[in-house]
C-alpha positions as CSV (number, residue, x, y, z in Angstrom):
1,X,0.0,0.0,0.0
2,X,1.3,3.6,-1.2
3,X,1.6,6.5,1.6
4,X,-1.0,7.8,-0.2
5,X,-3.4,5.3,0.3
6,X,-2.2,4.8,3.8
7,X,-3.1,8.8,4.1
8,X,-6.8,8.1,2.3
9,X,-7.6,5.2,5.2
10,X,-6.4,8.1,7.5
11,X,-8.4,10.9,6.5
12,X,-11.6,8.6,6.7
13,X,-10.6,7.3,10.4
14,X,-10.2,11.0,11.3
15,X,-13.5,12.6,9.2
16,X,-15.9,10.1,9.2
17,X,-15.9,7.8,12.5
18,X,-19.0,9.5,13.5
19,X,-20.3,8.5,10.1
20,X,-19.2,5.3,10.6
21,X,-20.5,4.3,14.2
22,X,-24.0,5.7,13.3
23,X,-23.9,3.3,10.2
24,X,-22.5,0.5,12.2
25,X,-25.4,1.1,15.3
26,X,-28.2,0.8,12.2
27,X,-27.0,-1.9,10.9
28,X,-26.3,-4.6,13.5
29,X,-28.6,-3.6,16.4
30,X,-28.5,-7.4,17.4
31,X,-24.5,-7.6,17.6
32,X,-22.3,-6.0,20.0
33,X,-19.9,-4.5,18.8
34,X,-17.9,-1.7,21.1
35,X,-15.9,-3.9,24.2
36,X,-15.0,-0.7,25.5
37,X,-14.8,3.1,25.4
38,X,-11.4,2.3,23.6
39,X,-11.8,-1.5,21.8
40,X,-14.0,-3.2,19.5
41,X,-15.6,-6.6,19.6
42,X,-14.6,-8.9,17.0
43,X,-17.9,-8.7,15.3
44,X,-17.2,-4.1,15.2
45,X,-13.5,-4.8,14.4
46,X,-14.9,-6.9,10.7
47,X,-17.5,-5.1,10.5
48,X,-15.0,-1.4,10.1
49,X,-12.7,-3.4,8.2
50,X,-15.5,-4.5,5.7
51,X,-16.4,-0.8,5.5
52,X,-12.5,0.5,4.6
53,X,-12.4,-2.2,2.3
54,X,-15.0,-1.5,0.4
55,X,-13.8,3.0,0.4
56,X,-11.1,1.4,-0.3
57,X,-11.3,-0.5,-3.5
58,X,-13.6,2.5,-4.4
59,X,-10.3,4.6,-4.6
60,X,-8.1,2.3,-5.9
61,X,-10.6,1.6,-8.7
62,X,-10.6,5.6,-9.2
63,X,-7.2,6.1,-9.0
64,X,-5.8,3.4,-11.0
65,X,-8.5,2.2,-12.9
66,X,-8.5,-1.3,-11.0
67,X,-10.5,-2.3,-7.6
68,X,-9.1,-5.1,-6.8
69,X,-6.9,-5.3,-3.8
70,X,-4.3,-7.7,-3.0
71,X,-3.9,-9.8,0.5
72,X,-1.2,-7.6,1.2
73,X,-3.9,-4.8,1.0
74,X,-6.4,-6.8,3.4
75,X,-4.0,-7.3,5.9
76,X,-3.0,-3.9,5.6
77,X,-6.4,-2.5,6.0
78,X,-6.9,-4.8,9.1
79,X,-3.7,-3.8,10.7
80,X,-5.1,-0.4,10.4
81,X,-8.7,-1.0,11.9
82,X,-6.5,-3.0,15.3
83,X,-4.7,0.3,15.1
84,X,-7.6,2.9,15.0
85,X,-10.4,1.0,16.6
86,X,-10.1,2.8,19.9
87,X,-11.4,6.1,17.8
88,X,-14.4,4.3,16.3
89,X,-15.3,2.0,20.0
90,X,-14.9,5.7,21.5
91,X,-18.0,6.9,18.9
92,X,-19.9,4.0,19.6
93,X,-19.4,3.9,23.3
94,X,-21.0,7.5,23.6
């Protein structure tokens, strides 16, 4: 993954986890998914990474002209959701 990208994954932890945790509260209302005021279940940590995925492949597809996304990408992506899930439990917590 190029810094770029890495600074795209960013921008949407730091702009749209308010976004996110209101999506994630409609759509799984029978799951938890916030451990704490700073972790994620298992269930909220797939759920984020199956959001940034899909931004994801969005940008790469506009950017290059080709969605798809290596395993190197995935893991990447999921590395980055272990990283950042203390911001999006902290919106869901609240």
């Amino acid at each position: 993954m190029k810094p770029h990208e890495i600074a795209f994954l960013e921008e949407i932890a730091d702009n749209r986890s308010a976004s996110i945790a209101s999506a994630m509260r409609d759509g799984t209302a029978d799951v938890e998914l916030v451990e704490s005021e700073s972790r994620l279940t298992v269930h909220g940590r797939l759920w984020v990474r199956g959001y940034l995925t899909d931004r994801f492949s969005m940008y790469r597809a506009g950017t290059t002209g080709n969605p798809n996304l290596t395993a190197e990408d995935l893991e990447r992506i999921a590395e980055f959701v272990d990283e950042h899930q203390a911001g999006f439990a902290a919106e869901l917590y609240s």
